[in-house]
OpenMM code with the backbone's topology and positions (N, CA, C; nanometers):
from openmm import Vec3, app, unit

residues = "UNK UNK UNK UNK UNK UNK UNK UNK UNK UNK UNK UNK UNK UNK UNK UNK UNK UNK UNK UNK UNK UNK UNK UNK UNK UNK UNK UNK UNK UNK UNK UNK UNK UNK UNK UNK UNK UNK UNK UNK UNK UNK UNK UNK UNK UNK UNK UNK UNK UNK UNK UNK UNK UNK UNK UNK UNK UNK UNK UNK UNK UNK UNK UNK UNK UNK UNK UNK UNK UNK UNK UNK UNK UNK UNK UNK UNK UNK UNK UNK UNK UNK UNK UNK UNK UNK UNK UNK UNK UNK UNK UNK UNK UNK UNK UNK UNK UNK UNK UNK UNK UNK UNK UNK UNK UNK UNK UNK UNK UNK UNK UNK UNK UNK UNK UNK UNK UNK UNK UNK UNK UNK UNK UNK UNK UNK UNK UNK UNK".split()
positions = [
    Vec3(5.6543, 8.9994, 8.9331),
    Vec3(5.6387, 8.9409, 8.8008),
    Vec3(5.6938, 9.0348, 8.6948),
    Vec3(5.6167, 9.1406, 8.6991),
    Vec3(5.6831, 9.2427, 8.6295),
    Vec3(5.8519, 9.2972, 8.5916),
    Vec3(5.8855, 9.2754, 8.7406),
    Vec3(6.0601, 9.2562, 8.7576),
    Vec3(6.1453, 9.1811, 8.7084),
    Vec3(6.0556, 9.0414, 8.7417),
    Vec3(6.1742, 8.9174, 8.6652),
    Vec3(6.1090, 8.9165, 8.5123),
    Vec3(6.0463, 9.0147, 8.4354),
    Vec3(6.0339, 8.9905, 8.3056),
    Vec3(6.1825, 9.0339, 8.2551),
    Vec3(6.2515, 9.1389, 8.3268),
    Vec3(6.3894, 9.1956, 8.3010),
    Vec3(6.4771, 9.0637, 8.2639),
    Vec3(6.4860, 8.9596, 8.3626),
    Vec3(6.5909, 8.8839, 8.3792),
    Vec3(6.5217, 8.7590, 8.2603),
    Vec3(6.4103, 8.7651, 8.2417),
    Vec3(6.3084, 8.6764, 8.1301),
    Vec3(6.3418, 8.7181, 8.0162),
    Vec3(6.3956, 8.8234, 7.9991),
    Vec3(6.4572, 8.8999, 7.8608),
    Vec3(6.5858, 8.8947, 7.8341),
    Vec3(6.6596, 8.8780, 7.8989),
    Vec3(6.7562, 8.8148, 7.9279),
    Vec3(6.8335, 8.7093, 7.8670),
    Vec3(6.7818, 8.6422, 7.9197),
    Vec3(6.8298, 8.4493, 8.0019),
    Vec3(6.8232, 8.4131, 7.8254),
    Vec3(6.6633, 8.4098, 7.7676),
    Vec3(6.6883, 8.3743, 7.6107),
    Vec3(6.7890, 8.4311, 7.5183),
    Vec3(6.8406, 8.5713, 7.5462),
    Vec3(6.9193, 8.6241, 7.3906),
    Vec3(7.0515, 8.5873, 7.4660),
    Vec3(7.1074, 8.5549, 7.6234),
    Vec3(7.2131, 8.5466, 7.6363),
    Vec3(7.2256, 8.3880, 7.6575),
    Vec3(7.1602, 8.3162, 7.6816),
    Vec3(7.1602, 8.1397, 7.6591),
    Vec3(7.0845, 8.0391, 7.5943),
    Vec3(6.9122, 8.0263, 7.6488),
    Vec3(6.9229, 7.9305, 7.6469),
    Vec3(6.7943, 7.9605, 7.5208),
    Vec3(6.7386, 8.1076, 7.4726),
    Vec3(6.6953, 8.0889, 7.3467),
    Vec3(6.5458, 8.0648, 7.4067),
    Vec3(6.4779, 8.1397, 7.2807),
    Vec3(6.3499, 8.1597, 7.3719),
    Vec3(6.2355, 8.0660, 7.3978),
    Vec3(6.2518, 7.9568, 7.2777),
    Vec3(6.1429, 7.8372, 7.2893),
    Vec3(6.1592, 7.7607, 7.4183),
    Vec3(6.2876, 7.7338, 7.4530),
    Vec3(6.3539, 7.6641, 7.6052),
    Vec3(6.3440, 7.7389, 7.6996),
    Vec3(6.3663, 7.8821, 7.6840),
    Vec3(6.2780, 7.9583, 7.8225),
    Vec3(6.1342, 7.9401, 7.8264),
    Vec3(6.0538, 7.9660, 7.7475),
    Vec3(5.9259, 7.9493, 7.7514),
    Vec3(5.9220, 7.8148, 7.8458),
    Vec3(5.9315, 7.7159, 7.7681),
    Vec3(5.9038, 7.5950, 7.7855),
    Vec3(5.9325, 7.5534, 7.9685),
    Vec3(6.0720, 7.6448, 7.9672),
    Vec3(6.1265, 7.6093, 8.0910),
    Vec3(6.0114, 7.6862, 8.2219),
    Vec3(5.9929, 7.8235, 8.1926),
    Vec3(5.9023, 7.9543, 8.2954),
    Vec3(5.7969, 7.8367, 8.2954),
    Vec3(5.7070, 7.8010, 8.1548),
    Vec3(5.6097, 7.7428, 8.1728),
    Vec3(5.5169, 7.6227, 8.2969),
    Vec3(5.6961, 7.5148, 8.2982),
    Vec3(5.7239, 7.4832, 8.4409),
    Vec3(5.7624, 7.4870, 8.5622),
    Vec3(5.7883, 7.6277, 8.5521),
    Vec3(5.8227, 7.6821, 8.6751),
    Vec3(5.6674, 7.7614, 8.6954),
    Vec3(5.5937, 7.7700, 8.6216),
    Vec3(5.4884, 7.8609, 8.6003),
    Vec3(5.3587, 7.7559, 8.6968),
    Vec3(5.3729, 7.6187, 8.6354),
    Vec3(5.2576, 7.5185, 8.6970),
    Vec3(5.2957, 7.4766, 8.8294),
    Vec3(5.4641, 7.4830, 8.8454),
    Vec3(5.4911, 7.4301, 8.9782),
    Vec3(5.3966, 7.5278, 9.0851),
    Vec3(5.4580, 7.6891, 9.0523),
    Vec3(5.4128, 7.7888, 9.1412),
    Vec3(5.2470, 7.7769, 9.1455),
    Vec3(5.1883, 7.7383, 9.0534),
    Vec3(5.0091, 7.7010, 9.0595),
    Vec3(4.9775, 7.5960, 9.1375),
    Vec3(5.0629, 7.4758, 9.1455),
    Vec3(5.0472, 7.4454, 9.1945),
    Vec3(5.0789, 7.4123, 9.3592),
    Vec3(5.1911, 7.4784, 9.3774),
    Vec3(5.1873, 7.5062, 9.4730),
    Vec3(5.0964, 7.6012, 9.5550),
    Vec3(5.0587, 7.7129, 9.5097),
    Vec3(4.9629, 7.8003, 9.5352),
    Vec3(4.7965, 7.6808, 9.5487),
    Vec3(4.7627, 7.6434, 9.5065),
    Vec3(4.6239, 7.5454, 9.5511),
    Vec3(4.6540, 7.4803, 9.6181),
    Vec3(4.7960, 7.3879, 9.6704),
    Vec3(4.7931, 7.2969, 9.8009),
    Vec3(4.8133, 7.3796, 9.9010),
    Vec3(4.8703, 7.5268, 9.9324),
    Vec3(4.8629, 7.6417, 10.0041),
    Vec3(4.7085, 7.6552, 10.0419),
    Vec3(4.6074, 7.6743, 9.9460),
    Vec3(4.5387, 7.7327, 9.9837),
    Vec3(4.3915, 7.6178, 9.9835),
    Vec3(4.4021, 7.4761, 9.9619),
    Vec3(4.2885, 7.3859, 9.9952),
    Vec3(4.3390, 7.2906, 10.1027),
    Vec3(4.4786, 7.2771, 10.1314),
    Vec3(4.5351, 7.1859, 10.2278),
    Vec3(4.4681, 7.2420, 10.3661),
    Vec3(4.3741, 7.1895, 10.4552),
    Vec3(4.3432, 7.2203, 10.5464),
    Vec3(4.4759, 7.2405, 10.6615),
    Vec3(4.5735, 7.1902, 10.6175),
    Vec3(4.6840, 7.1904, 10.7489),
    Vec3(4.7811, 7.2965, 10.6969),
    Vec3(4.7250, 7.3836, 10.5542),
    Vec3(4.8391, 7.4601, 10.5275),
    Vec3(4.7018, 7.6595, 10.4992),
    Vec3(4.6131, 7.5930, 10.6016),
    Vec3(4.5516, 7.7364, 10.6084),
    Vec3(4.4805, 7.7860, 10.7491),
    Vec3(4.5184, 7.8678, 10.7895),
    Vec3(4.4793, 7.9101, 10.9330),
    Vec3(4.3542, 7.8994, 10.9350),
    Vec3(4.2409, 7.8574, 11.0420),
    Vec3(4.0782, 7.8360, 11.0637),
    Vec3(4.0230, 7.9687, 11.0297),
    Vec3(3.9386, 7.9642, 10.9790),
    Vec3(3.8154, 8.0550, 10.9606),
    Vec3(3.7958, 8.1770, 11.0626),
    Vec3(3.8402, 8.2925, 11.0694),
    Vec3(3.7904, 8.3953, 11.1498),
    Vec3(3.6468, 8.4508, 11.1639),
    Vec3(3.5729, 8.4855, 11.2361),
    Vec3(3.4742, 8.5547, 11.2150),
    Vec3(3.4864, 8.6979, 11.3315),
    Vec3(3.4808, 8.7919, 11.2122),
    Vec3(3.5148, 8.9167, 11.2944),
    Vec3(3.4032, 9.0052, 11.3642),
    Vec3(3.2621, 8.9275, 11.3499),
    Vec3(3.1270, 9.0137, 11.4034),
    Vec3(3.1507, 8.8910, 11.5205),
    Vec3(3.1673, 8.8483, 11.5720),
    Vec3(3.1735, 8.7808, 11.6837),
    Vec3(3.2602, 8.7993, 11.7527),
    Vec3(3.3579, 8.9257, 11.7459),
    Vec3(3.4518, 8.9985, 11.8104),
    Vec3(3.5435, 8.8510, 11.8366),
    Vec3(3.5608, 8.7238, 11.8081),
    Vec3(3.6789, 8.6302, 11.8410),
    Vec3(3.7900, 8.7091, 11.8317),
    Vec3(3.8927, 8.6385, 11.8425),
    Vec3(4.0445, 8.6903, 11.8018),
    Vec3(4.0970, 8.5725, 11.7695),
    Vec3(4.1513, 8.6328, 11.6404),
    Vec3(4.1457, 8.5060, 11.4886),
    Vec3(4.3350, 8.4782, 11.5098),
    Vec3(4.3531, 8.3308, 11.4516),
    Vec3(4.4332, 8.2643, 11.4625),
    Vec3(4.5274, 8.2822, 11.3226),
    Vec3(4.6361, 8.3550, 11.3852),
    Vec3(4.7211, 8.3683, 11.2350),
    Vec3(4.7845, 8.2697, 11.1855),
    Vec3(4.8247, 8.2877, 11.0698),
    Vec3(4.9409, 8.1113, 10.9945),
    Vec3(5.0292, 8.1253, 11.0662),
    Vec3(5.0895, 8.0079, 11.0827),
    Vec3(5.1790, 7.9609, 11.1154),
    Vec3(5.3322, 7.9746, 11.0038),
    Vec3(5.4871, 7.9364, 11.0256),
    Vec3(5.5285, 7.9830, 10.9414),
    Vec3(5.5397, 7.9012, 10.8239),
    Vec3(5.5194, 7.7869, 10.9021),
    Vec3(5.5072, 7.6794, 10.7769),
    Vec3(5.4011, 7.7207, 10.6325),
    Vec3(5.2956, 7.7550, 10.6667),
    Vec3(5.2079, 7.8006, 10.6570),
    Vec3(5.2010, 7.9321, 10.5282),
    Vec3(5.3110, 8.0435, 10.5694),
    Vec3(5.3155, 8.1338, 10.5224),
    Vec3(5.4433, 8.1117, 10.3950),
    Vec3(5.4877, 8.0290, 10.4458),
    Vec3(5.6380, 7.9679, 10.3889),
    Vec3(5.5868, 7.8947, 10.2642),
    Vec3(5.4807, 7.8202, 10.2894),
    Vec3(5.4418, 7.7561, 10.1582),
    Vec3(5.3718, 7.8390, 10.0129),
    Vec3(5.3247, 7.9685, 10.0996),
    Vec3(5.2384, 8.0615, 10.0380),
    Vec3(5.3386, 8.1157, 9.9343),
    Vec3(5.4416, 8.1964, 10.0033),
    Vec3(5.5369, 8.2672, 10.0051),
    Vec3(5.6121, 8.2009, 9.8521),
    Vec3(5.5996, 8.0621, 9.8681),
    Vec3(5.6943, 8.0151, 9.8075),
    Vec3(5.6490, 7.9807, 9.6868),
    Vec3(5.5185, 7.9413, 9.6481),
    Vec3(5.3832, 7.9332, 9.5436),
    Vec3(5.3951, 8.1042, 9.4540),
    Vec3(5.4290, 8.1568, 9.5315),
    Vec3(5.4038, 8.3001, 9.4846),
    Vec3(5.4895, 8.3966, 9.4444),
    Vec3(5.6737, 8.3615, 9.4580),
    Vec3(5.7535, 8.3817, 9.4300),
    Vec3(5.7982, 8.2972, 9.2771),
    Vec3(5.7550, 8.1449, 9.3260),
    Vec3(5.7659, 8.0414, 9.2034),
    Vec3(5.6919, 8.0923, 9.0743),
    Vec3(5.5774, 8.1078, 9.1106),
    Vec3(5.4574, 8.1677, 9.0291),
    Vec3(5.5227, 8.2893, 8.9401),
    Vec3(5.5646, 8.4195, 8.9852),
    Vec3(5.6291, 8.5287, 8.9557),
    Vec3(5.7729, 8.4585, 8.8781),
    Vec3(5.8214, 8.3762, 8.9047),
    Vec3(5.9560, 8.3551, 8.8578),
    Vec3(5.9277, 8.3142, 8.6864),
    Vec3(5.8790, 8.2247, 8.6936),
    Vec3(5.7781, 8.1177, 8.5654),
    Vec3(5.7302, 8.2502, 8.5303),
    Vec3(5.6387, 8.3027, 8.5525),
    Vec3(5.5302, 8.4054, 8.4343),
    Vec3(5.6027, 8.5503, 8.3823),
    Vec3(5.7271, 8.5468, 8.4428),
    Vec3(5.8669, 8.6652, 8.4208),
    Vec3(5.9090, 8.6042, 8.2878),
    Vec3(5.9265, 8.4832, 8.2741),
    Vec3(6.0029, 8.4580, 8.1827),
    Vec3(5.9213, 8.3691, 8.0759),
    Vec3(5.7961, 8.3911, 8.1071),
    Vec3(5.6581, 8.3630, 7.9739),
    Vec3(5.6064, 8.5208, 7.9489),
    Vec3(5.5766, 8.6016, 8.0464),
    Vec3(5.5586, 8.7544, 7.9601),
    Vec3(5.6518, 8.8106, 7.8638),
    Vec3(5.7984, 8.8258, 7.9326),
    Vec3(5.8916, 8.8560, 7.8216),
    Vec3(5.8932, 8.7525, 7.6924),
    Vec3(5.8592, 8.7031, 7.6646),
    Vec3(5.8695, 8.5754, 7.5514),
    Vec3(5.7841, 8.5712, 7.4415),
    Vec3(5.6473, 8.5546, 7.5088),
    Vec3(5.5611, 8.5271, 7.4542),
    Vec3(5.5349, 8.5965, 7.3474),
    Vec3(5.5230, 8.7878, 7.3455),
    Vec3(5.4693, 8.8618, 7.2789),
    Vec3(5.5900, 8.8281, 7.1676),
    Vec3(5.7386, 8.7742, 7.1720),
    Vec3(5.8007, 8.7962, 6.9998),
    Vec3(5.7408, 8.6900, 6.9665),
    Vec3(5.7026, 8.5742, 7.0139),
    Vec3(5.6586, 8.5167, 6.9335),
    Vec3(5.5628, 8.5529, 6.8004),
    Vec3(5.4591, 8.5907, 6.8552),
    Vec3(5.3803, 8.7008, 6.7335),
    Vec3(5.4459, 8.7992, 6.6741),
    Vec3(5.5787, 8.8452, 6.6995),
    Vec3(5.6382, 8.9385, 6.5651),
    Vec3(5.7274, 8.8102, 6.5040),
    Vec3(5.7180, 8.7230, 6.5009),
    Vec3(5.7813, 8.6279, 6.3823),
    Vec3(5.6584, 8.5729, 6.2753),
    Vec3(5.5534, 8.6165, 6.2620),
    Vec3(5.4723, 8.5669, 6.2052),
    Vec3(5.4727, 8.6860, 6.1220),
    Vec3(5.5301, 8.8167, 6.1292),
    Vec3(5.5304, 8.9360, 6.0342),
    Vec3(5.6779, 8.9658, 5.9604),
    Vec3(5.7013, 8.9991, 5.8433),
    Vec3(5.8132, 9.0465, 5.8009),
    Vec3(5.8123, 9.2171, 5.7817),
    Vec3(5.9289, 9.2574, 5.8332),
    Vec3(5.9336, 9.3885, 5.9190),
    Vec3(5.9099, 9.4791, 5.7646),
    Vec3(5.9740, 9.4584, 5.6932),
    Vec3(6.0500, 9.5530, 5.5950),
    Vec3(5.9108, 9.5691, 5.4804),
    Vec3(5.8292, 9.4680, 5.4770),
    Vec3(5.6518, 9.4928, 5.4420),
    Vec3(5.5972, 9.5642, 5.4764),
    Vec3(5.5509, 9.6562, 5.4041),
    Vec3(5.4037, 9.8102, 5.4586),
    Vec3(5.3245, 9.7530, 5.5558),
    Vec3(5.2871, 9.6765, 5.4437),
    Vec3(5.1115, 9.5934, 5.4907),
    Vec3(5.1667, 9.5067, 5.6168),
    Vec3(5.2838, 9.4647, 5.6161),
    Vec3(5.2637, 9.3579, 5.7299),
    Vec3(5.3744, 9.4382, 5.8827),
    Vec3(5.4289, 9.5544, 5.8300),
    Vec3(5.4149, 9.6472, 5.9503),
    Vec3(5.3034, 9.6870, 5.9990),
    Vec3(5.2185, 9.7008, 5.9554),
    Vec3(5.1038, 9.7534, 5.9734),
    Vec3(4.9996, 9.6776, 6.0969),
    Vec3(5.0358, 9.5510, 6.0114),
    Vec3(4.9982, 9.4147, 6.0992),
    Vec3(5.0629, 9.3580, 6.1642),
    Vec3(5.1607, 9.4149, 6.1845),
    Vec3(5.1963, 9.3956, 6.3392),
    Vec3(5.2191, 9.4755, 6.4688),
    Vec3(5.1610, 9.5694, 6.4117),
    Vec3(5.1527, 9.7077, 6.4771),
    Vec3(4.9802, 9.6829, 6.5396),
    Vec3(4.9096, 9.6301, 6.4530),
    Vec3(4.7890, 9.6045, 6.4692),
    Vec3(4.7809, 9.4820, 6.5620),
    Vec3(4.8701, 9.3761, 6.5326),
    Vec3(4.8835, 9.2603, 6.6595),
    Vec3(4.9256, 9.2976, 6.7880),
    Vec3(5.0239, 9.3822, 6.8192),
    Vec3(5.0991, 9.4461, 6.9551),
    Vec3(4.9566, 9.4982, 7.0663),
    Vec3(4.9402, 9.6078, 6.9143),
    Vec3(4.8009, 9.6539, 6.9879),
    Vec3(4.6789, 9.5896, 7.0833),
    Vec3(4.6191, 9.4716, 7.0008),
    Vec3(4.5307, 9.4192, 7.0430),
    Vec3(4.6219, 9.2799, 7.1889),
    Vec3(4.7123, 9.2374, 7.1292),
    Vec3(4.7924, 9.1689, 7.2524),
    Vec3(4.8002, 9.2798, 7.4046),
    Vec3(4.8821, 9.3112, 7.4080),
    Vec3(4.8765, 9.4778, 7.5320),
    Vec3(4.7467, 9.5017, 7.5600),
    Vec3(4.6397, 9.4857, 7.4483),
    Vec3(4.5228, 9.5302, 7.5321),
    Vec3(4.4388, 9.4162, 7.5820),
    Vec3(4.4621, 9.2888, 7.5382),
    Vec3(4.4170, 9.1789, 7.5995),
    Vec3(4.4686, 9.1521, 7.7437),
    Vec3(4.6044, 9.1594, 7.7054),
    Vec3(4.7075, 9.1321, 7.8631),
    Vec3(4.6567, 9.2288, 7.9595),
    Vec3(4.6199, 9.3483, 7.9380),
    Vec3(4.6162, 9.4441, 8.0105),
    Vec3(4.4542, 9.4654, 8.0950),
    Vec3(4.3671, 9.4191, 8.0140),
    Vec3(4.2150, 9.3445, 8.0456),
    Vec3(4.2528, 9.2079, 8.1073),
    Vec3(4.2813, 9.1166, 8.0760),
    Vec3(4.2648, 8.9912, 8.1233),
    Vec3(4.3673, 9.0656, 8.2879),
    Vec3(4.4656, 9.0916, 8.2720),
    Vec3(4.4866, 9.1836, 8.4713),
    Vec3(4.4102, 9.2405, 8.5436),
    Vec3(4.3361, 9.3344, 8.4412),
    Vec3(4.2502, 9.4269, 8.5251),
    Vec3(4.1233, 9.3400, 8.5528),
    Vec3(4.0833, 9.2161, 8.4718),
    Vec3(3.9787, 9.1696, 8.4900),
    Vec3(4.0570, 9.0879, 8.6285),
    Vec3(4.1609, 9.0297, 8.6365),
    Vec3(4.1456, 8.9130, 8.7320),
    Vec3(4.2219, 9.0120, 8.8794),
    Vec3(4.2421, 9.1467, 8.8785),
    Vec3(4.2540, 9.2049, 8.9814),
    Vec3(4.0934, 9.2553, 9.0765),
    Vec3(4.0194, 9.2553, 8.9201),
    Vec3(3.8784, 9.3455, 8.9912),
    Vec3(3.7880, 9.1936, 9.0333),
    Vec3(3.7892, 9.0845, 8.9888),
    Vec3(3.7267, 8.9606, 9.0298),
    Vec3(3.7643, 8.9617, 9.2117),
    Vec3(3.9008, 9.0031, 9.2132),
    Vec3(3.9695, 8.9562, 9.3783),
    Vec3(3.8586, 9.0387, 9.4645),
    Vec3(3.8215, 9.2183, 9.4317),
    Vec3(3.7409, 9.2714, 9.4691),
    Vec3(3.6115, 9.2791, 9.4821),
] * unit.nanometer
topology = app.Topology()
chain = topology.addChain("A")
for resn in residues:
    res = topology.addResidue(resn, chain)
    for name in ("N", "CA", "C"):
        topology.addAtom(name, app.Element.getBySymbol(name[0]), res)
């Protein structure tokens, strides 16, 4: 995700302009969601239940299986590459640069954005744990 923000930075100043990237990642953003939940509630697209105190020996995916995952999760990363790079100018168009007060305030918006983005990750990395 982090990677294709490069090519998300991109794609708008050299074509297609950043409201139409947004708009565009955005749907590339729900496809990959949704692909990711028929991955992972489709009973025919998730390997059975292991239980590892019963010493069984658990049944891995299949490639179909991993292929759909794979592909939810690449989609996913592709879409949110090119809504991270985007999103944050949006909020420096609501400031005019060459203003004290409204450098100030947007120095003060960056801030609190970065630290939201950066909580709302750490929150939905430490939930997985």
């Amino acid at each position: 995700l982090n990677l294709l923000g490069l090519l998300g930075g991109f794609v708008p100043d050299a074509k297609l302009g950043r409201f139409r990237t947004v708009a565009i990642s955005g749907s590339i953003a729900a496809l990959g969601v949704t692909l990711l939940t028929l991955a992972t509630s489709l009973p025919s697209m998730t390997p059975p239940p292991c239980n590892s105190r019963k010493h069984e020996t658990c049944i891995q995916a299949t490639g179909s299986q991993l292929a759909l995952l794979y592909a939810a999760l690449y989609t996913l990363a592709l879409g949110g590459g090119g809504i991270k790079s985007n999103v944050s100018r949006f909020g420096s168009d609501l400031f005019h640069p060459r203003d004290p007060k409204e450098e100030k305030a947007m120095i003060y918006f960056f801030n609190r954005f970065c630290f939201c983005i950066s909580s709302g990750a750490l929150l939905g990395v430490r939930a997985i744990f």
